[in-house]
Structures are given as structure tokens and as C-alpha cells.
N, C-alpha and C positions, 0 to 999 in steps of 0.2 A: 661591436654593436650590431653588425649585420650576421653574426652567427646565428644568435638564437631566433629571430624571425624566418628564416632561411629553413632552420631546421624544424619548429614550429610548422614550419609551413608543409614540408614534408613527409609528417606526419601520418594525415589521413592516409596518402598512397600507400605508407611502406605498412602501414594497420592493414586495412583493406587487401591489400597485394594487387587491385585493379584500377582505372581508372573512373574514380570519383563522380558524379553526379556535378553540372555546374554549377546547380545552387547550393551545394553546401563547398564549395572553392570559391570564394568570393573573396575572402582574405583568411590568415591563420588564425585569426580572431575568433573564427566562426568552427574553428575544431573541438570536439567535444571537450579535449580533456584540458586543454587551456581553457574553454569557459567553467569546467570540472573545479578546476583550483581556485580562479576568481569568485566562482560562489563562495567555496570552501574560504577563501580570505576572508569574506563579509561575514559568513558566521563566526569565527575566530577573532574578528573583533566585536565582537557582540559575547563570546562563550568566556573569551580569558579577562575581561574584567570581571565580569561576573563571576567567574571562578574565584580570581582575587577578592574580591569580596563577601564568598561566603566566609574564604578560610578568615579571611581578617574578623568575622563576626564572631567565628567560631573560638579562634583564640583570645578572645576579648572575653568569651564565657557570656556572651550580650545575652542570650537567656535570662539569669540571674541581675547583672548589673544595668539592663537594658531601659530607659525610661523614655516619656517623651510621646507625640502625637506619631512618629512611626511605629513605635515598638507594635501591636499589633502585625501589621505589614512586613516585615523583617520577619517576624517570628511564624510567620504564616511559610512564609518564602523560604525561610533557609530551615526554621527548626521542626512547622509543624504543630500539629495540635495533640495527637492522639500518638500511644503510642502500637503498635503494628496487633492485626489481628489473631489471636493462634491458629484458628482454622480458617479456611478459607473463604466457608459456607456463611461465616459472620457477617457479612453486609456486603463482599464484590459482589455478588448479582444476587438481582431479584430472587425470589421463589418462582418456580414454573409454574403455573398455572397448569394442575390438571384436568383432563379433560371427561367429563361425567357423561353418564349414557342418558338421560335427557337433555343433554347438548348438545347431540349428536349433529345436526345439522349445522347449530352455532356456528364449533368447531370445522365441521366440513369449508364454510362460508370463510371464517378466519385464514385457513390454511391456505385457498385460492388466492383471498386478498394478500397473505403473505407471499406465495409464488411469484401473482404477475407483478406488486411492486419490485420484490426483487427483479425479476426479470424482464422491466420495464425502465428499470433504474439504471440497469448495467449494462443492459444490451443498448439503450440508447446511449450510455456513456464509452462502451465500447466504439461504436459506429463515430460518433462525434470524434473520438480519440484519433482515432486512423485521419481522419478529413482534414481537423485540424492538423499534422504536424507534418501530413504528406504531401497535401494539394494546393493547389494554389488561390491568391484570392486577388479579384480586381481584374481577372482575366478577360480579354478583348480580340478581334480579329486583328487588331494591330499590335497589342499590346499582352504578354504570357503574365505577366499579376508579377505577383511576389508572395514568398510564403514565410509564412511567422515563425519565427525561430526559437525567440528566448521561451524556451520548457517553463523555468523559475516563474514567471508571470503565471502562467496555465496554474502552478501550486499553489500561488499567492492567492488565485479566485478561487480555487476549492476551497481552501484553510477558513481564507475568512467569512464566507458563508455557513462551511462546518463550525466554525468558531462562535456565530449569532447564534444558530438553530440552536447548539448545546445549550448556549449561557439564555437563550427563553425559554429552554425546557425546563433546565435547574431552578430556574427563575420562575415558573408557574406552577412545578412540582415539588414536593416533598422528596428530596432526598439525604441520603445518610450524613452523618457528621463527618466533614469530611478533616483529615488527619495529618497526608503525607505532606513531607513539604515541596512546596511546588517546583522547586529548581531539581526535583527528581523527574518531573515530566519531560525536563528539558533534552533528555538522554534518549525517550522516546521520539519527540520532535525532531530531533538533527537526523534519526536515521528514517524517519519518515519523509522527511523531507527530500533527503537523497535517492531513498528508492523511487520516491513518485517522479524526481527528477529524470533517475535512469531510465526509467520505466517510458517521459513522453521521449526522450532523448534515442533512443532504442529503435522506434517507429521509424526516424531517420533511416537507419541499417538494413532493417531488417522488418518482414511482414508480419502482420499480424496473427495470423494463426500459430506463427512460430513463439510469437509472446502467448499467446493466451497457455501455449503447451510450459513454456519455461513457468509461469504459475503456478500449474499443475503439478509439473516438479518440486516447487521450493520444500515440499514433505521434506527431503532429503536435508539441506542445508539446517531447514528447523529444526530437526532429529539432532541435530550436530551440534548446532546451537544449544538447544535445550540440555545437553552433556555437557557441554562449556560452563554455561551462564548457570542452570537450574540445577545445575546434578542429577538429570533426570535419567530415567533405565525406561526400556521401550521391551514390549514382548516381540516373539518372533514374527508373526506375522503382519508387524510394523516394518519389518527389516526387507521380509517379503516382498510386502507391496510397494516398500520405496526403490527394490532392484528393480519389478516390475513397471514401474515409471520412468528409470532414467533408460532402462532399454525400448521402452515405448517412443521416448522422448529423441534416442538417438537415433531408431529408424526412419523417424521423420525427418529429421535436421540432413543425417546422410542421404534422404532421397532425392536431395537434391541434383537436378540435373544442368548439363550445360548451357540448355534452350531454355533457364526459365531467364524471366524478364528481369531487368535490372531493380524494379523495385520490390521484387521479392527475394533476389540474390541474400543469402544471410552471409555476414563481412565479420570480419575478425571483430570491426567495432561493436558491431550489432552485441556479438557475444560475451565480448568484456561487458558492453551496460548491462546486461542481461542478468549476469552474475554478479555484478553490481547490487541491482535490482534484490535479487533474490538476499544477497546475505545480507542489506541493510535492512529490507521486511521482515527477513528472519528473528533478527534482535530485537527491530521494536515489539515482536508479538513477544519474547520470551522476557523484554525488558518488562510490558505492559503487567505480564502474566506474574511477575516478580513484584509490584506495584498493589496488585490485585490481593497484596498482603496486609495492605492498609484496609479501613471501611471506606468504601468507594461503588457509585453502581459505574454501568458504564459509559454512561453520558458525562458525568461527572472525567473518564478518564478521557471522553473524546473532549471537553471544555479544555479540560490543562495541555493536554496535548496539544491542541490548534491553539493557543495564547500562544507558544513558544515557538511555534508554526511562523504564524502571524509577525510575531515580531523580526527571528530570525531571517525570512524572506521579505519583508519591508524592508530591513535595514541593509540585506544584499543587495534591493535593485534600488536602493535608493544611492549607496554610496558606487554604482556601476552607471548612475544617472539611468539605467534602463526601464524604469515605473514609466517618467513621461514619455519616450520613444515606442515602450508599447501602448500606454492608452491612446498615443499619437495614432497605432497601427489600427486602434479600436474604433476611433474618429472617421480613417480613411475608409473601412471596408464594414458596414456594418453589418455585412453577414456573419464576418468574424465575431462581431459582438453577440450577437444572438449565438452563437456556436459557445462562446467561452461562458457566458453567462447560464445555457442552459446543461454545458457538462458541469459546472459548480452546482446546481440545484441538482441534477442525477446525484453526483457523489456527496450532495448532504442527505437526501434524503434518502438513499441507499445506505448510509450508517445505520440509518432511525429504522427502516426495512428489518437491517440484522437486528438489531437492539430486541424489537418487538418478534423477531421472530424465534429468536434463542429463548425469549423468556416462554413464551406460549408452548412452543413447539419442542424445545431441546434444540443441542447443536447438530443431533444425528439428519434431524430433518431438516435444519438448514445446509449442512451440506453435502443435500441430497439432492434441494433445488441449484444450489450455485456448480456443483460439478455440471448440472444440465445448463444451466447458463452458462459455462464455458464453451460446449460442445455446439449450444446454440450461436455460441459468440462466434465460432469458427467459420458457420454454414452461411449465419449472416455476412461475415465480412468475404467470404469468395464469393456471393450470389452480389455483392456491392460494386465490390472493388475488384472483382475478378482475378482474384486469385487462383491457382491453380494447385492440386493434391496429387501427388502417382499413387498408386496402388498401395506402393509400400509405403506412403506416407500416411493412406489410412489407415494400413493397419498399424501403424509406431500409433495414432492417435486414438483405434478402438484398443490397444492393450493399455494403454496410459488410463482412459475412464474404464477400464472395464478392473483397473488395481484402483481406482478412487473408490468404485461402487464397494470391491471388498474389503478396505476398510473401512468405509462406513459399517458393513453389517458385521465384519468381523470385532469392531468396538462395539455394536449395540447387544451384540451378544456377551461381550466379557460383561459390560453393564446389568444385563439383566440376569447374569450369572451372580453376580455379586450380591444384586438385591437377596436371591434368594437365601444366601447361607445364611445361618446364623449367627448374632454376632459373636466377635472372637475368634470367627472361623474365616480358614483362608482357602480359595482356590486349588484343587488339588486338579494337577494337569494327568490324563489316564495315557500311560505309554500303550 
């Protein structure tokens, strides 16, 4: 009985290899990968009944023999409406809206508006990020505060805002019939869940600059992913620019020195969430993009996605009792309210940003603005929180965006190579 807390408790140090911070040794409770499994309990009892009960519908053939004031609802949930699109171009997104030369100025105006919301939306969700999950709150000349721990709450007030925003868009908009069945979103949701968990959980470990760089990495893991999941093949100068990332990436990481400050130190744990982070985000975009088979826009996929969102992290802080202990935490410090409430409204309307900004603009030129919203997210958080760069650390982070810039143009270029041939004709590469 007193093994496994003992060893539990253990844990952080022999992760880490140094000694701990006192506010995350307060008990072994408060170790990442023991609350890691505890969430993971609460969605596992929420995923395997549910699981038992598609297949039970499924072998019943309820399709066919199905009657009754639910059938709709079931058939929604487990079977679906429509059956899958041939190409892709059928209804997952919009048409882009192109841009004409008596629009010129429109379009100029558009393209700002799309910038600074993106980069208003992010970069104050970034800053908010850091505050919350690093500092303290309730602090006094007698008294050091306390600082909020449970991640999973922080996800539960994105989701469910992102969850309203979609279902009144859907709700005030015309969109496509929609087909898949909903317990496919679900696959998306669990690893959404867990990256944004890793993701606030990481901040513990490790600084910010060092996460906004692991983002900029995940090209790599996706590339990987997308061979797994999609069967997908990548040209050479995908392969390029994701070597050129992970060695931008490791310059940085390595230049770490003995004098920096303990809340910049990056710790073994930092590095596990990290990659965490990275391979759970991975799949939902490759899960999403597999989805995107159905007719579907993409409000419609941010709706099913936060339902499952929503559900699955209610039902984990509810059966951990941690829902009232943290709105308990929301009661005592209301700066924290204001902090959790206004990173939910950044990260719902930073969706709606991407959404209109893909459809208007293309992907090229959204991430053309978010690779500079990372670079800006870096400069804001050391000018904040006084973080600290060596030399070689800038340079791991100008080679990191200076391989993001080339492949944006290195695809806008395969793109508009493509447009021009004609059709039946394929790319011929000139040795």
C-alpha cells in the first residue's frame, strides 16, 4: 500500500533529474502523468460504452430494423446520412473567393482585418497561456497566492465556447448536408483534447519560446502521420525543410545554458508533453483531413469535434469532483476569471479568423501570417516574462522560420505549376 505512492511520488525528480519547483511537490497527486491517466480513466469511461454500443447497433443491422422516436438520432450517431464524397473539392470547404482588380483595395482591407484578428487572437492567447499556468494568483506581501493547476478545466472553457460559436454559426448559416457519423468526430476529439492538455501542462516544464518552436516542428510528426493514417507521399523539398526544422529546433533546445533560470530550464517532462503535444495534434489534423471525405465545411467539423470535446472533459472533472474545486478557484481570484474566460473567446474566435481566412485568402497566406505570429509570440513572451535567447538560440529559431517561409513558397509554387499544365498532364521535374 505504501509502494506505489512512494514511488509516484518519486517520479517528478527522477523525470526531471533536478530538484523540483515547490509548487508542483505538493503531493504525487499533482504529477503530470498520474493526473495523465486519471483524465485518460474518465474518457475510457465515457469511450468504451459508447464503443459497446455502436458495435451492438451495428450487429443488430438497426439501420434496416430500426423504429421508434430515436431512430433518427442513432442513425445520425453511429450510421450517418450520406454516403462519403469522391473528391474532396465536393463540399469540405468553401470556394475561395477570388480576388478581382476592381477590388483591389477590398481585398487589401480584408487581408489586414484577417492578419491582425489572427494575430490578436493568438498572441493574446499565447501571453494569457504563459500567466495562467506559470504564476501566481491571490498574491500578497504576506501571503505567495496559489497557482491553478488542473490544465483539463482551461480545455473544458475553450471547447465549450468553441462548441456555442460553431452550433450559432451552423445555426444562422446555410451549410452543406451534413453525412458522417458523429461518433467519427469522436477520434478527433480525444486527441484534441490531449494535445491542448499537453500543450497547458508543458508550460509547467518548460518556457514558452521553447513550445511555440516545438509547433513549428510538428511538420515532421505530421509528415509521419500522414504516411500512417493517409497514405500520403511528400515531394523532396517537404523532407528538406522538415531537416531544416528539427536542426533549427535542436539548436535552440541545446543552447541551453547552466545560468539560465529555473523557469526556463527545459526538464525531461517538459519534453515528453511536448511530444505528446505534437503526436496527438498530429492525428487529429490527419484524422480531420480523412473526415473531410464526407460533405462537411469546416465549422460544421469544429461543431462535432467540441460536442465530444465537451462531453468527454465534463464527464472527466466531473467524476475527479475537480469542475467545483476549480470554479471554486474561479470564485476566489477573479483575475483568474477574467484570464480563463478571455483565453476561451481568443481561441474561439481565432477558429472563425482561420476559417475566413483560408476561405478568402488560401492556406498559403494563412500560413504566412501564423508562422509570423509564432516569431511574434516568441518576442512578445521574452519582452513579458523575460525570457532569455543565446546567440545560438536565435539562430536554431531564424533557421526554423526561415524553412517555414520556404515551404510556403516552395508549395505556392508547385500550385501554380499545376494550374498551368494542361489537363492530363503531369509535372515533369528538369534534372
Amino acid at each position: 500500500r505504501f509502494c506505489l505512492p512512494l514511488v509516484l511520488a518519486s517520479l517528478p525528480t527522477m523525470a526531471t533529474g533536478e530538484e523540483i519547483a515547490p509548487a508542483l511537490q505538493d503531493s504525487w497527486g499533482d504529477f503530470w502523468l498520474f493526473r495523465f491517466f486519471v483524465n485518460a480513466a474518465g474518457y475510457a469511461s465515457i469511450v468504451i460504452p459508447g464503443f459497446l454500443l455502436i458495435q451492438y447497433f451495428k450487429r443488430r443491422n438497426y439501420l434496416e430494423t430500426g423504429r421508434g422516436i430515436c431512430f433518427p438520432v442513432i442513425k445520425s450517431c453511429v450510421f450517418g446520412s450520406e454516403v462519403k464524397s469522391v473528391h474532396q473539392d465536393d463540399g469540405s470547404l468553401p470556394p475561395r473567393a477570388e480576388p478581382t482588380e476592381s477590388s483591389t483595395a477590398r481585398q487589401v482591407f480584408k487581408l489586414l482585418f484577417c492578419a491582425a484578428g489572427l494575430q490578436a487572437s493568438y498572441l493574446t492567447w499565447g501571453v494569457l497561456q504563459e500567466r495562467v499556468m506559470t504564476r501566481t494568483y491571490g498574491a500578497t506581501e504576506t501571503d505567495l497566492g496559489e497557482k491553478f493547476k488542473d490544465s483539463q478545466f482551461l480545455v473544458f472553457m475553450n471547447r465549450i465556447l468553441a462548441f456555442t460559436v460553431a452550433g450559432l454559426y451552423c445555426a444562422l448559416t446555410k451549410q452543406p448536408r451534413h453525412g458522417a457519423p458523429m461518433y467519427k468526430y469522436s477520434f478527433a476529439s480525444l486527441s484534441n483534447i490531449l494535445s491542448s492538455w499537453c500543450q497547458y501542462e508543458a508550460l509547467k516544464y518548460i518556457s514558452f519560446p521553447t513550445q511555440v518552436l516545438a509547433k513549428a516542428s510538428k511538420v515532421i510528426p505530421v509528415m509521419m502521420m500522414g504516411k500512417l493514417v493517409s497514405r500520403k507521399s511528400y515531394e523532396y523539398w517537404e523532407y528538406l525543410t522538415a531537416a531544416l526544422i528539427s536542426v533549427g529546433v535542436s539548436m535552440f533546445l541545446l543552447s541551453s545554458g547552466p545560468n539560465r533560470t529555473v523557469s526556463t530550464v527545459t526538464t525531461f517532462s517538459g519534453i515528453v508533453l511536448l511530444a505528446g503535444y505534437i503526436i496527438f495534434d498530429s492525428f487529429t489534423s490527419n484524422w480531420q483531413d480523412a473526415l473531410f471525405t464526407y460533405k462537411m465545411s469546416p465549422v460544421q467539423m469544429m461543431f462535432g469535434v467540441n460536442v465530444f470535446s465537451c462531453l468527454f472533459t465534463v464527464g472527466s472533472l466531473l467524476e475527479q469532483g475537480a469542475l467545483l474545486e476549480s470554479l471554486r478557484f474561479m470564485a476566489r481570484h477573479s483575475e483568474f476569471t477574467a484570464h480563463a474566460v478571455l483565453l476561451s473567446v481568443c481561441s474561439a474566435c481565432g477558429q472563425l479568423f482561420i476559417f475566413y481566412t483560408i476561405n478568402q485568402f488560401g492556406a498559403a497566406v494563412f500560413t504566412i501570417i501564423m508562422t509570423l505570429r509564432q516569431a511574434f509570440a516568441i518576442l512578445l513572451s521574452c519582452l513579458i516574462y523575460g525570457h532569455t535567447v543565446t546567440v545560438v538560440g536565435g539562430l536554431g529559431i531564424a533557421v526554423v522560420f526561415m524553412a517555414l517561409f520556404l515551404r510556403v513558397y516552395a508549395r505556392s509554387r508547385m500550385k501554380k505549376r499545376s494550374k498551368k499544365l494542361p489537363p492530363g498532364e503531369t509535372p515533369v521535374q528538369k534534372v
